[in-house]
N, C-alpha and C positions, 0 to 999 in steps of 0.2 A: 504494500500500500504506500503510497506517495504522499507526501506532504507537502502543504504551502512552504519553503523556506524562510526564516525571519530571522532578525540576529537579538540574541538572547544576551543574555547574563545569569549568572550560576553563584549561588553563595553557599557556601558548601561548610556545612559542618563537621567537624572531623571529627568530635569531641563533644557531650553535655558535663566534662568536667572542668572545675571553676576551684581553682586558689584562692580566688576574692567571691565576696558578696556583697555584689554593691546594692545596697537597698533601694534602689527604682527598676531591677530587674532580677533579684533573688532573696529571698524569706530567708530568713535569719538560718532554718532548716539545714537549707538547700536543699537538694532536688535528688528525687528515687534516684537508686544506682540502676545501670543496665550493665546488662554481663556481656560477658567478651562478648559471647556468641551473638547476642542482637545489635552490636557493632557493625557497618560495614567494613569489609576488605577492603586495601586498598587496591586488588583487582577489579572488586567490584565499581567502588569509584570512578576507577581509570575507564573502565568501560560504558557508565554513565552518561562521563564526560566524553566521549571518542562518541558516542551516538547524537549526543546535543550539536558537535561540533560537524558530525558528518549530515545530519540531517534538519536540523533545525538553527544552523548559524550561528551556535556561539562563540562571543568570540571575549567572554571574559573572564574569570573565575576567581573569586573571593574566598581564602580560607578564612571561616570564623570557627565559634563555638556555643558555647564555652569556650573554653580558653585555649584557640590550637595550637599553641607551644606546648602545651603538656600533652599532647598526640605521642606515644610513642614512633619514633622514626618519621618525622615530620619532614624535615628534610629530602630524605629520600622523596618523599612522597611530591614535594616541590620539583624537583628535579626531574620525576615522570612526567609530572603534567608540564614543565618547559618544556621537556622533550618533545613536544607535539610541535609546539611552532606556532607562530600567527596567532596566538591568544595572551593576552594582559594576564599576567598573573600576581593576583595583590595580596594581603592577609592584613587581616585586623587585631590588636591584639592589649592586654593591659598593660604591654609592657615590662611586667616583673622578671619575665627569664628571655627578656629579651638581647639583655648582654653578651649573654655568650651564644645566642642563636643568627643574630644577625647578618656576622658572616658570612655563617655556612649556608646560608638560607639566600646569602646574595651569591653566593657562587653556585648553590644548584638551581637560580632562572628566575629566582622571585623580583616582579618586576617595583612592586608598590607592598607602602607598608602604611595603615591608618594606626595609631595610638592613641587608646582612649585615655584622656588627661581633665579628671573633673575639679582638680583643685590645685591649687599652689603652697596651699597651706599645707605644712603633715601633720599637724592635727588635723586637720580638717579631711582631709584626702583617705587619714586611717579610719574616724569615722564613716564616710563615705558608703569606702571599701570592704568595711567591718572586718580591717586588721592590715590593709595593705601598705606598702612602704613607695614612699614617693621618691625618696632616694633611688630602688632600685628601678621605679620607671622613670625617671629621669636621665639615669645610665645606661639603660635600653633605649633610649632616647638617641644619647649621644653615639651609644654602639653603631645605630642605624645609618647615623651621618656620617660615620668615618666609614662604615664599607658602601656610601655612595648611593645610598639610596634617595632617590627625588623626583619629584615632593613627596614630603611627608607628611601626613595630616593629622593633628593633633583635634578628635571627635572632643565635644565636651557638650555634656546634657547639662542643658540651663536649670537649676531649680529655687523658684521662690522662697526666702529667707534663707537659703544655704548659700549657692555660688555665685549669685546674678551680679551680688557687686564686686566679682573677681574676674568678670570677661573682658576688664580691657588691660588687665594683668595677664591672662592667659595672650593675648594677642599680642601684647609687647613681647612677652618670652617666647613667641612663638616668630613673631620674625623679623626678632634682633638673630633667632637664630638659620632663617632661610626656609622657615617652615610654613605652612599654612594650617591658619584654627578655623575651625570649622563648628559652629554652635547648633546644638540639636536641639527641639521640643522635645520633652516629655511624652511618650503615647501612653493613651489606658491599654496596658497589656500587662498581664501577669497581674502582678504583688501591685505595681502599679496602678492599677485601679482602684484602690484604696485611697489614694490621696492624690489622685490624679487634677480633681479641682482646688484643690487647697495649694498647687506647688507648682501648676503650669504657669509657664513663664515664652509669653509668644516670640518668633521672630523678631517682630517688629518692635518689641518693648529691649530686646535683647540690642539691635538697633539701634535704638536710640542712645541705649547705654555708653555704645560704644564710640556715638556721634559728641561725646563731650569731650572724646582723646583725640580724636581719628574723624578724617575725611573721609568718607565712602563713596563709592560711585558704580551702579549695577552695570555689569559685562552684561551681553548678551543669551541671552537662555536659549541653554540646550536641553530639548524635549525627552532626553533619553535622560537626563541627570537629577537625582535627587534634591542637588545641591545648586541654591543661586548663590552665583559667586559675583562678587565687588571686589575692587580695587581698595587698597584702603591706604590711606599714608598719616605718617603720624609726624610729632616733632623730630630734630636731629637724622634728619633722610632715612626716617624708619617707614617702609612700603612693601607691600607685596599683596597678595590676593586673601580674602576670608569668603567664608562659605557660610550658607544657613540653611538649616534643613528641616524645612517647615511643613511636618509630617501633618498636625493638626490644623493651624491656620491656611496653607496653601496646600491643598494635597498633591500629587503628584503622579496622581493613578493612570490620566491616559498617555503618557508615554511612558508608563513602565514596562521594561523588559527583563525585569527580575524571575528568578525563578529560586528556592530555596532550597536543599538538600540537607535531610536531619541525618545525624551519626548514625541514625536504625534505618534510612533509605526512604524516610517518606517527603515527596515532593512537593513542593505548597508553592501554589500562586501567588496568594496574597496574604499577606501577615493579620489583615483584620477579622480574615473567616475562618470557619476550622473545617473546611472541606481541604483534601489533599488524598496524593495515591499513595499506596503502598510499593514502590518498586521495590521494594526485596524478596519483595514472593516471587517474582519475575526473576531478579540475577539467580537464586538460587532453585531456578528447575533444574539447570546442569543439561540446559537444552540451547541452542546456538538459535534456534526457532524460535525461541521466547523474546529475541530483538524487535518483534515484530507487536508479540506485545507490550512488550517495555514501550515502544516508538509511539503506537498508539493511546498507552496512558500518559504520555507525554504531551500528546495531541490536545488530548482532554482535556488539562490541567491549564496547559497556554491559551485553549479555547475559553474558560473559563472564566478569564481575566477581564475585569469591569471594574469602574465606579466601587468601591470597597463599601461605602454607605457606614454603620456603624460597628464597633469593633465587638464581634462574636466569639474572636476564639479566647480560650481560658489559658491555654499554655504561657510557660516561661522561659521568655525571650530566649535563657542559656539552650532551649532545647529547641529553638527555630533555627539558629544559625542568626546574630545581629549586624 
């Protein structure tokens, strides 16, 4: 069966395991364990990706997680998916074991690297994280810019009476050092919907914040990107680009081309619904025939994609892939 071609994007989970727990995206708890065995391979992965890219155009891939530094043989796994060719290969990550991974992670293909950086403070940062060290994402930071990786984008979820009066501290630190800050809404998801209206903090109020340091001026928007990005300049020839990602205030549904993959293989269109496929029942018939079904729950899933309307699914962000 033949398919419309179309060019995708892949945010691919390797991992629901999390060192930090940052409270707008994981319960004090944390989250059920899954056993190896409902883990995918990373054959099965690779083959995932080799179908997305041979029949439905992708052409980006995003390692998340939870937290994909802690993926046993992560690396490797970077360096399979370089080895394809002609697809952006980025990963997102909190930083803490980003030190000593950074390297090796730029020599086996990884093209981009986001780092989530919600505070400047270490008090602050540890509460945040419920225990994290800002120290070692800051040194993961640094690790990233010596083995050459550019740009690098420093995520930071705005939240009412915690960070909002440190965004124009996070955008100074970010590119006095060549980086770009990128400021994210709040979404109701997870744990998150608990206090989703008491701590959202919009775009544009973010904005304004940052319009008391900083000149802004919006580039032009690209329909494929989550992100509107500005020019920004500050005093002492401090300038470069910031981002906003205005998942609540401006959404950003008809030109997505996201597509999500969880550590157990199920595929989700859209973060706000909880419809999604199972392909793991698919890689593991142990059937070369079952591409055909793989291909066409693929179909479904992209077919699927609309207007998100209001946010249905229950799960926690660490087990969509963020």
């Amino acid at each position: 069966m033949g398919f419309s071609r179309q060019r995708v994007t892949l945010r691919l989970s390797v991992t629901d395991r999390c060192q930090l727990r940052c409270r707008y995206c994981m319960p004090l708890e944390g989250v059920p364990r899954v056993s190896h065995h409902d883990v995918l391979r990373f054959e099965e992965i690779l083959r995932v990706v080799t179908l997305l890219r041979e029949r439905f155009g992708l052409y980006k891939v995003r390692l998340t997680g939870g937290e994909p530094l802690l993926r046993s043989g992560i690396t490797e796994l970077a360096r399979a998916l370089a080895s394809m060719g002609e697809m952006e290969l980025a990963l997102t990550t909190n930083g803490q074991l980003l030190s000593d991974l950074a390297e090796p992670l730029r020599r086996a293909g990884l093209t981009r690297i986001n780092v989530s950086l919600d505070s400047l403070d270490p008090a602050r940062y540890r509460e945040l994280t419920r225990g994290g060290s800002l120290e070692r994402t800051i040194a993961g930071i640094e690790a990233a810019r010596a083995a050459g990786f550019a740009p690098i984008k420093l995520n930071t979820v705005v939240l009412r009476g915690v960070n909002l009066c440190e965004v124009g501290r996070i955008a100074t630190f970010a590119l006095e050092r060549g980086l770009q800050p990128r400021f994210l809404e709040l979404m109701p998801i997870g744990c998150a919907r608990g206090f989703f209206e008491r701590d959202f903090v919009s775009s544009e109020e973010v904005h304004r914040e940052l319009e008391k340091d900083f000149t802004l001026a919006e580039l032009p928007v690209n329909p494929a990107s989550s992100s509107r990005e500005f020019t920004i300049e500050g005093s002492g020839r401090l300038h470069g680009m910031v981002g906003f990602i205005s998942s609540e205030s401006r959404p950003f549904c008809a030109g997505c081309d996201r597509l999500r993959l969880t550590s157990t293989g199920t595929l989700i269109g859209c973060l706000a619904r909880g419809d999604g496929c199972d392909l793991r029942k698919y890689l593991r018939l142990g059937d070369r025939d079952a591409d055909e079904e793989l291909a066409q729950a693929v179909h479904q899933v992209l077919a699927a994609k609309r207007p998100r309307g209001e946010f249905t699914r229950a799960d926690l962000m660490p087990l969509l892939g963020g």
